[in-house]
C-alpha positions, 0 to 999 in steps of 0.5 A: 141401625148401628149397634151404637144405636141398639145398645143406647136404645137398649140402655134406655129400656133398662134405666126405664124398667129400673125407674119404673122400679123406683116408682112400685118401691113406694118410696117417699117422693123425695127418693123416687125423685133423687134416683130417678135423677141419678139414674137418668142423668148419670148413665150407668153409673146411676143403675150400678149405684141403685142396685147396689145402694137402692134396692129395698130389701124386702121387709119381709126377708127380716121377718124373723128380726121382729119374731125375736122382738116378741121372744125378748119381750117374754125374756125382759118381763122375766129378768125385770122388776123395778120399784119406785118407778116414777115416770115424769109427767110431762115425759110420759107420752114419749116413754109411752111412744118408745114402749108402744112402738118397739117396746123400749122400756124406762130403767131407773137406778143409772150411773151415767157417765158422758166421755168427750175424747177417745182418750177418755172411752177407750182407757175406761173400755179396757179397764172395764173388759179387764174387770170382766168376768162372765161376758162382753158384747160389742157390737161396732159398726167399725173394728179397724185392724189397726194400733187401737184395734188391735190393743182392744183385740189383744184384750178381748182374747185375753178374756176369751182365754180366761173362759169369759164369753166374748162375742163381737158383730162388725158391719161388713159394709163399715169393715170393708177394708179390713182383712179377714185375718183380724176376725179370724185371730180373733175366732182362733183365740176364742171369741165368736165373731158374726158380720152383719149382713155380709156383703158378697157379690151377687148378693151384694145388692140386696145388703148394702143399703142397710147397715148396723150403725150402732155402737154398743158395749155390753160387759157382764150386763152391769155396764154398758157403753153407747154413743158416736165412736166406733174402734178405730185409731182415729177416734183418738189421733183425729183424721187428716185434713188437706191444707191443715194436716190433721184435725181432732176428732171429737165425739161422745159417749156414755158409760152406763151402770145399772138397770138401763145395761139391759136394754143395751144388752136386748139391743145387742142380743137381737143383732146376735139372733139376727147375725148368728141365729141363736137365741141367748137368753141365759139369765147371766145376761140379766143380772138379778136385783141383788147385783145390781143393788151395789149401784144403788147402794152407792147413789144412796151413800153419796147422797147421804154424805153430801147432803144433797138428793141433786147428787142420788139423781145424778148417779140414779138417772132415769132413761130408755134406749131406744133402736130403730132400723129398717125392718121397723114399721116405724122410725121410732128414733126420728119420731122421738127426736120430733116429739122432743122438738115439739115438745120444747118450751125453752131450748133446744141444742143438736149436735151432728156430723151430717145435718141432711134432715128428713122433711119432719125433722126439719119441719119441727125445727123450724117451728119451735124456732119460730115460737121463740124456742132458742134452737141452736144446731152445731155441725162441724165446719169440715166434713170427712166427706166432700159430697156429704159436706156440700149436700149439708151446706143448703140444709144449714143455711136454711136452718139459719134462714129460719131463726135457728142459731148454727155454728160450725166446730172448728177444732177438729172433726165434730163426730158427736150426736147428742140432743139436749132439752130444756134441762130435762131430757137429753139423747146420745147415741149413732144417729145422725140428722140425716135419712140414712140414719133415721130411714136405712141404718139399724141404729141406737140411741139412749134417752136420759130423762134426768135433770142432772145428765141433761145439764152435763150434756148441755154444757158439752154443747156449750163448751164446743160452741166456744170452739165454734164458729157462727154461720151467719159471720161467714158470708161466702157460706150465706151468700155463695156464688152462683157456681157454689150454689148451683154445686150445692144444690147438686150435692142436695139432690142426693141426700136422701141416697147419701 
């Protein structure tokens, strides 16, 4: 026997061994099914990839993620005392479900403001982090060493100088090309600085499927910042596009003032046990009643002088921020957006940069669809990934194909991750419909049950929907050619692994 033939036939008990990996894994058979493809049909490449990409950190190995949950329960309770809070009836069983499974707790008494453009968050995060004066958390799944990143840096030291507590967590994985001299300028200047769950060989393989997705800012815990744009210079110059030079990029996110910064900051403060191991619990983190009666004071005011209470339920918003990751038993932001879709009477609006839905999400939208619920889907028409963009295109005809209206952004790239319903209830956050984020990725999203917010944030849906193009007008993407078809359904094979 050559030696050609010992080493294929020793390649074949490998990728075996590994299938049969796979398989005791208990995955979701969609999982089992797309790796099993991967490493049969993509020799070697296909093994490398599981055992960087695939392999499933035990839970148990994060066990200490869910002892802190219990800790900060005890710390919340503590700092926490609400009057007046009145939960909306048929929103309840949501609420009940976030509290319930990782006890995400409702907060009253918000400012919520929405930014639409870096030009908007990044001004206001720095004027915020100049205001501050006791700490600042960010926790970025991106902090790019570049002209913005640096402008945001040189800010945070600045404050670390003046004795304000700073501390930052990165994802390695979402950092990779940036040089560790960056963090290390920043240590040096007096900022704590973790990554979250390094990446390094041989390591590397049991850390790289699961990364901290989340965009979180925490400043003094009276404001807070969440939603889709990570720190990089791109979120405000846009990315480059072949054959159009450059395209826009449109995001969204949500400043908060008030009660509901201390979810944030419970959201944050696990990631720093997780990365760091010290449990911060300090008061100062959970401002008391009375800093926190200003916001108050000023909802009433406004009403007062406006004559109208519409304005107090503006800026005194009701919501829940809710986290979701890989450690959980389940996940709760998936379920949430599946109650939320089922639970619809008259419309639901979604927008994503990456529509590869796991099969109850795609389930629930085409149900409400079919009961006449108006489910409209906006994705951008361009993607920043090619594979992850041809993986889309069979998911979003079949939305079409099932009464949901989709359109595609055509004035840039659509970054942004909201969900708006019936008026009422709304969500942003750094979830995308796709697997990734609803089953690998520690994630966050803020769900605002407010009649006001809801508003403002269907009419950011609409007004990109104008900049959009339908996706029944565009025949070559409802009726590919047999070759497109058979690249797409390619692509579709691995979006569970993308």
């Amino acid at each position: 026997m050559s030696w050609l033939n010992i080493m294929f036939l020793l390649y074949q008990l490998i990728a075996i061994g590994v299938v049969i990996h796979v398989i005791m894994d208990n995955r979701q058979p969609v999982k089992t099914m797309a790796w099993g493809l991967v490493i049969f049909f993509v020799p070697v490449i296909g093994i490398v990839a599981y055992l960087f990409f695939g392999v499933n950190t035990r839970r148990e190995r994060m066990v200490g993620r869910r002892s802190l949950d219990q800790l900060t329960k005890r710390s919340m309770l503590g700092f926490v005392e609400q009057q007046d809070l009145q939960l909306p009836g048929e929103y309840k069983p949501i609420i009940d479900l976030f509290i319930n499974q990782s006890f995400s707790l409702p907060f009253n008494n918000n400012k919520v403001e929405l930014l639409t453009s870096g030009y908007e968050f990044f001004p206001m995060l720095l004027r915020d982090i100049a205001h501050a004066r006791n700490h600042i958390h960010v926790d970025m799944y991106i902090f790019e060493d570049d002209a913005l990143g640096r402008l945001i840096a040189d800010a945070l030291m600045a404050k670390a100088r003046e004795g304000v507590e700073v501390r930052v967590i990165y994802d390695d994985v979402g950092c990779w090309s940036v040089s560790n001299r960056f963090y290390e300028q920043m240590r040096e200047a007096g900022i704590e600085v973790e990554a979250f769950l390094p990446v390094r060989f041989p390591s590397f393989t049991s850390k790289a499927n699961y990364r901290n997705h989340r965009k979180i800012v925490v400043i003094d815990g009276l404001v807070g910042y969440i939603g889709g744009m990570n720190i990089a210079l791109r979120y405000v110059k846009g990315i480059k596009s072949k054959g159009t030079g450059s395209m826009p990029w449109r995001d969204t996110m949500v400043r908060i003032e008030g009660r509901g910064v201390y979810s944030l900051q419970r959201a944050f403060l696990i990631d720093w046990y997780f990365v760091d191991r010290t449990l911060l619990s300090n008061r100062n983190y959970y401002p008391s009643n009375s800093q926190l009666s200003i916001i108050n004071y000023q909802c009433a005011v406004r009403a007062k002088d406006s004559n109208d209470s519409t304005l107090c339920i503006e800026h005194c918003a009701l919501l829940q921020t809710v986290t979701s990751s890989p450690t959980s038993p389940y996940p709760e932001i998936m379920q949430g957006y599946v109650r939320l879709i089922m639970s619809a009477r008259r419309y639901i609006y979604i927008e994503t940069p990456y529509f590869l839905p796991t099969d109850p999400v795609l389930f629930a939208l085409k149900t409400a669809s079919q009961t006449g619920v108006d489910v409209r889907l906006l994705a951008p028409r361009k993607g920043d990934a090619r594979i992850t963009e041809w993986a889309c295109r069979s998911y979003l005809r079949e939305a079409q194909e099932a009464g949901i209206q989709v359109s595609l952004y055509e004035a840039g790239f659509l970054h942004s991750k909201l969900m708006v319903c019936d008026d009422k209830v709304c969500t942003c956050g750094s979830t995308n419909v796709d697997f990734r984020s609803f089953e690998n990725n520690f994630e966050a999203n803020t769900f605002f049950y407010d009649e006001q917010v809801a508003q403002r944030m269907r009419n950011i849906f609409l007004d990109d929907e104008q900049h959009s193009v339908a996706l029944s007008k565009l025949s070559h993407r409802m009726h590919p050619t047999f070759r497109i078809r058979l690249l797409e359904g390619l692509a579709r094979l691995f979006s569970p692994l993308l």
